[in-house]
N, C-alpha and C positions, 0 to 999 in steps of 0.2 A: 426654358419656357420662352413664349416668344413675349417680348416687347418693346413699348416706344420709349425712345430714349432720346433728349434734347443734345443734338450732337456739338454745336454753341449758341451761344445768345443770339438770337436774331427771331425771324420771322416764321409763319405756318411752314416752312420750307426744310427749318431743321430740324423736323421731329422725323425719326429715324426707324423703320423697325428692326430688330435687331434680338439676338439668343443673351438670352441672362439664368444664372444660375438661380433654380427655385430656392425662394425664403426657407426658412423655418420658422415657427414659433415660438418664442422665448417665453417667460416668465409670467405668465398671465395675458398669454396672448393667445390667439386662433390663426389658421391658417386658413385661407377663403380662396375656390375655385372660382375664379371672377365669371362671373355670366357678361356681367354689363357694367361698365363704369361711366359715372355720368363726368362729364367736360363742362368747366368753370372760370369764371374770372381771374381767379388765382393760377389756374393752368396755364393759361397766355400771360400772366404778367412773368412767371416764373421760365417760361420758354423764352422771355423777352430778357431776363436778365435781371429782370430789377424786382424779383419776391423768391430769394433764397430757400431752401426747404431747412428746416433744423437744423442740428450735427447727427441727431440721431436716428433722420428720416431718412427713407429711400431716397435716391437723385431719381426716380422715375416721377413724371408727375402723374395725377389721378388721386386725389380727395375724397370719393366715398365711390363704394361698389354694390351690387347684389350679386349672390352666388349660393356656393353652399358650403358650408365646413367641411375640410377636408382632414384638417388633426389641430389638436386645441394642445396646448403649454401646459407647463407643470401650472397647479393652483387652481384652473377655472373648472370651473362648477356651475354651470348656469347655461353650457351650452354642449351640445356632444357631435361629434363627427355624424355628419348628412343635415343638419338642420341646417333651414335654409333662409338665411339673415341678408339685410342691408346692413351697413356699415361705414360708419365717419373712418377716415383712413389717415396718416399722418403723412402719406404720400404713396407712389408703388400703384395705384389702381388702373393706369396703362398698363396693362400685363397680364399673363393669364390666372398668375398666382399674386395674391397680396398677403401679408399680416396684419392684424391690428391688437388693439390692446380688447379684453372681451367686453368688458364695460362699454366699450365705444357700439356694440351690435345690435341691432334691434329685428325682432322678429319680420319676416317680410308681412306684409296688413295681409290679410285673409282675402283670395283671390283677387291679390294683386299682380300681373305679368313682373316677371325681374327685370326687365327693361325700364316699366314705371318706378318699381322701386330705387333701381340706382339711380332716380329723380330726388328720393328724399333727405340725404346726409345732413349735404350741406346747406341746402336752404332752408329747412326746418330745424336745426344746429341756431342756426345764422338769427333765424327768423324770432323763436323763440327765447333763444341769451337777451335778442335786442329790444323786442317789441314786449315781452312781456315779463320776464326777469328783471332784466334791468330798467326799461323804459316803463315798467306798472300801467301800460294799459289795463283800463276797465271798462266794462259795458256801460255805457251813454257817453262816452270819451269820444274826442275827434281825433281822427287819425288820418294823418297825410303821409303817402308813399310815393318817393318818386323811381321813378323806372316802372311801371306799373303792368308791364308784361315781360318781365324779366324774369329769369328764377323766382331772384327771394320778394319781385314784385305779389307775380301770381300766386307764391306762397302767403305772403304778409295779406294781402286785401280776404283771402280764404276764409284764415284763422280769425283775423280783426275780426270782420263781420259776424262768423261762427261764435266768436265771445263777446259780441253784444254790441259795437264801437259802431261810430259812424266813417267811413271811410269815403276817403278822398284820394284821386291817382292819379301823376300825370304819367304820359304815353306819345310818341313821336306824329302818333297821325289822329285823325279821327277813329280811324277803325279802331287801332288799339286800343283809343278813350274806350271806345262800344265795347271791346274787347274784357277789358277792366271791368266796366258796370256789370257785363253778364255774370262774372266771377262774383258779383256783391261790392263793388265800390258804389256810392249812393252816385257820385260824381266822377267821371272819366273827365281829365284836364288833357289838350292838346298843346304843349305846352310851347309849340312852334307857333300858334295863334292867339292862346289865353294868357292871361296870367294867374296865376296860382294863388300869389297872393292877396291878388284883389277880390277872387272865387273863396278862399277861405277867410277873410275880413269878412262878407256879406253872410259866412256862412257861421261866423261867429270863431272863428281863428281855432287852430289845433292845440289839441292837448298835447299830440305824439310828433313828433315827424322823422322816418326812417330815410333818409339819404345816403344814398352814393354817388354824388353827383360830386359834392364840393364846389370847389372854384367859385364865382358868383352867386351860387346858390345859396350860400352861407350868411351872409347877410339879409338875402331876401328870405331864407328859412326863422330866422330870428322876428321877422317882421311878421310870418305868416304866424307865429303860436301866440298862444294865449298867455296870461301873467300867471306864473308858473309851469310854463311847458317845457314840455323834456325834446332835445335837441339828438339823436342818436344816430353818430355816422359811423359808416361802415367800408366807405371805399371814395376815392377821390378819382373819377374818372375824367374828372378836366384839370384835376390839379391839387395839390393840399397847401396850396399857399393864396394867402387874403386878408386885404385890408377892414379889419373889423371894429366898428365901435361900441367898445364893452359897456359905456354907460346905460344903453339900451339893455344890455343883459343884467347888468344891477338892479336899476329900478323895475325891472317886472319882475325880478329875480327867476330867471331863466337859467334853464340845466344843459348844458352841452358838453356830451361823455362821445367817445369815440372806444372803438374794441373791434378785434377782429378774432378768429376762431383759432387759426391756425396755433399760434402760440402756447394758447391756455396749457394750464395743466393736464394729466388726462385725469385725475379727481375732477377737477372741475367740469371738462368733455362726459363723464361719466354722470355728475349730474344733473348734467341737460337730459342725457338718452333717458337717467328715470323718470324725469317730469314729464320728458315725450312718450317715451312707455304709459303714465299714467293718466294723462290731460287729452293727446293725439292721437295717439293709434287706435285707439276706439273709432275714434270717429272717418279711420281711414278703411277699417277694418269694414265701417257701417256703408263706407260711400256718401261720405255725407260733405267729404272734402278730399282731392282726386290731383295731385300732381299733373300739372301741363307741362306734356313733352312736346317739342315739336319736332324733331325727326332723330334717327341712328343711321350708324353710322357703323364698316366695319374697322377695325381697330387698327388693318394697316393703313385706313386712308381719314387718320387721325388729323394731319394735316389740314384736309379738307373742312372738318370738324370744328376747327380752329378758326377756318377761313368765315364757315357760319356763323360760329360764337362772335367772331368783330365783326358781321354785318347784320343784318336783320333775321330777327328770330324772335319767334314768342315760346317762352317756359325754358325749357332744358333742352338739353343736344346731349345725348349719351353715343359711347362705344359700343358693338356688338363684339364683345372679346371669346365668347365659346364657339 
């Protein structure tokens, strides 16, 4: 099969395409004709060297796909050769073939293209563990998101809004802010002109706040919640080291968890897809919330893809891999 392979650590420049022997399926897993694999944060930190894959994942990288089952593993039951599934991936979705575990599949939403679809793994994986699993958003909650046309931006302001919350986004320009509000943030933050903080003080301070920003941010996030708000990071794109003072966090008694996807169990991965099977796909199914892509891409000029995902882009950047 053909695919892209990270030839070493370095830049959009080492990704490689290249003949690799098709997977098989092992033990409760499927085997998936990849149509489309969407390209993520973890793909470039992983090409860059510093986000290892497993011991027992592909060296390919590519985190969730859409395609179709091609042959499923001893055990699964729940899915049959031709159906045609998105899929959280443990890696391997640069390629034309990937495996996953079945639990990790989810139906593609009802006239959805598979190009959209290998939009939803990871940010609704992502989106859902953080914003509402573990961070307990509820409807009349304030919720502040930064990166606000990013993947799991444009994913997180969707679903907020869609369950009831008040939503707040920052975004590098204006447009983006505009960008942001149209999706359902009450308030699009420019956050190269405003300040965040001082916009959610007047607005009565957040319940939630979903970051990947880090670095500086971390102290001014503590500043922006409310006395008992939940603090939920997810990536450190300026850095994971900062001077903090915790007394601030005691006295309001404020919550600050951090988690990332990749690691979990696949129990665990498997209980996010039921709660998304159950809470989301309805309402993807209905059109009532619509993954933003902003362009593909064919699979040998992956590179290129890459060069997108670190410069400007709003929603997702996917592979054309069939």
């Amino acid at each position: 099969m053909r695919a892209i392979e990270i030839s070493a650590p370095g830049g959009p420049e080492v990704l490689r395409l290249t003949d690799r022997p098709q997977p098989e399926p092992g033990q409760g897993e499927v085997l998936i004709r990849v149509a489309h694999a969407g390209v993520n944060r973890p793909d470039a930190l992983q090409r860059a060297g510093s986000y290892n894959p497993p011991p027992d994942a592909s060296d390919l990288p590519g985190l969730e796909a859409a395609g179709q089952i091609l042959a499923i593993g001893q055990g699964v039951t729940d899915w049959k050769e031709g159906d045609a599934v998105t899929a959280l991936l443990p890696g391997g979705g640069y390629a034309e073939y990937a495996t996953t575990p079945a639990a990790h599949c989810l139906p593609v939403p009802d006239g959805m293209p598979l190009d959209q679809a290998a939009c939803l793994p990871e940010t609704f994986f992502t989106v859902w563990t953080n914003v509402f699993m573990a961070g307990g958003l509820r409807a009349g909650q304030t919720f502040l998101i930064h990166g606000g046309t990013s993947g799991i931006g444009t994913t997180a302001i969707q679903l907020a809004r869609h369950f009831g919350a008040r939503v707040f986004a920052t975004a590098g320009s204006d447009e983006k802010a505009k960008i942001c509000e149209d999706l359902g943030a009450e308030r699009g933050i420019n956050y190269r002109e405003e300040d965040f903080v001082a916009i959610l003080k007047d607005a009565g301070r957040a319940d939630l706040i979903l970051d990947m920003v880090g670095g500086s941010y971390l102290p001014r996030n503590v500043k922006a919640l409310k006395t008992g708000g939940r603090l939920q990071q997810i990536a450190f794109l300026t850095g994971p080291k900062v001077e903090l003072n915790f007394a601030e966090v005691m006295v309001r008694r404020l919550t600050i968890s951090g988690s990332t996807l990749r690691p979990q169990s696949i129990a665990a991965k498997a209980r996010i897809a039921e709660a998304l099977w159950q809470e989301v796909w309805p309402l993807l199914s209905a059109g009532r919330i619509a993954p933003v892509m902003d362009r593909s891409f064919p699979l040998e000029n992956a590179a290129d893809a890459h060069r997108a995902l670190e410069a400007d882009h709003i929603g997702k950047i996917v592979l054309n891999v069939a």
